[in-house]
N, C-alpha and C positions, 0 to 999 in steps of 0.2 A: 538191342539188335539180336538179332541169328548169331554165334559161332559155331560151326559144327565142320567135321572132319574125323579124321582120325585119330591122333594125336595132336591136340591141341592145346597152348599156351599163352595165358594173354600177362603181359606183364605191368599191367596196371589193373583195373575194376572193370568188374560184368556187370552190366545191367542189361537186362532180358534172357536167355536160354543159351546154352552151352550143352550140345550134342555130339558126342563122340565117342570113341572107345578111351580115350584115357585124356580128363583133364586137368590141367591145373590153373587155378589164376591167383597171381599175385597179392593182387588188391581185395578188394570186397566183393560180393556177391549180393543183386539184390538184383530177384528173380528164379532159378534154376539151373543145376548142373545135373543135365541127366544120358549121364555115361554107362556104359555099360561097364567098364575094370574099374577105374575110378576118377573121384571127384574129389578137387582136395583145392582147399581155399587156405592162403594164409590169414588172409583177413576177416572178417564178416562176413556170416551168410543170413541173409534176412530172404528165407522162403525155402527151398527144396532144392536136397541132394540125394540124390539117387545112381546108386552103383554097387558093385561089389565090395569097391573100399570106399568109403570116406573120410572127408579130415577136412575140417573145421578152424579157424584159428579161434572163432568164436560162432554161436547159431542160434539166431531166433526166427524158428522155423522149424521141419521134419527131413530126420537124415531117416532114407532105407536103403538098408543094403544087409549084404554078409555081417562087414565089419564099422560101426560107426564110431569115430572118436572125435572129440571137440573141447576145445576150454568152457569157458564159461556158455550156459546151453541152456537155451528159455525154448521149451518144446515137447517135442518127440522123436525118440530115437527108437527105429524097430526096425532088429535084425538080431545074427544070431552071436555075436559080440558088439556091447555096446560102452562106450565109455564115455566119461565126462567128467572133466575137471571141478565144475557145481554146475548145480542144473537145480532148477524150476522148472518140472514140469514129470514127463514119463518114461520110461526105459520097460521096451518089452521086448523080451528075448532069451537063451541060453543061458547066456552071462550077461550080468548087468552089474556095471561098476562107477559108483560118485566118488571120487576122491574125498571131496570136502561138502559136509552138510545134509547127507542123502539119508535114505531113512534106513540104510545099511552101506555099507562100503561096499559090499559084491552083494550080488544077490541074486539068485536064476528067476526064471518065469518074468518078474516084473519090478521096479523097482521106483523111486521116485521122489521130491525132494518139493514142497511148496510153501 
């Protein structure tokens, strides 16, 4: 379904699109959160988040934004701080940071882990 509004909060799972200036959801995400301040999932995002901030519990899928952070991260992160706990897949941006396994720990322009 549709959630959209303002500040918005769903305290279980999204499934379909999440419109708003600032959102959060509990549960999983499969589908889109495309906020404008931020998007931030505790759980799984399978698809797109898009905002200023994002946050991930986990993301297979593309975060853009300013700042993107996520645990474990099967994808692409483009923005101008990016983070990920491990990732498979791409980081483009300012700062780009794997914790674990990446093919540098920090690394500007682009960074990445496969």
């Amino acid at each position: 379904g549709i959630d959209a509004g303002g500040v918005n909060r769903l305290t279980s799972s999204l499934t379909g699109v999440q419109w708003s200036a600032w959102g959060t959801v509990e549960g999983d995400v499969t589908g889109a959160q495309l906020n404008w301040l931020a998007a931030q999932s505790k759980g799984h995002v399978l698809g797109l988040q898009s905002a200023f901030y994002d946050q991930a519990g986990s993301l297979s899928g593309i975060q853009f934004g300013i700042v993107n952070l996520s645990g474990r991260t099967e994808g692409i992160q483009i923005g101008l701080v990016n983070m990920a706990d491990s990732m498979k897949g791409l980081q483009i941006g300012l700062v780009n940071a794997i914790r674990t396994g990446g093919a540098f720990p920090v690394f500007p322009i682009v960074n990445w882990s496969f």
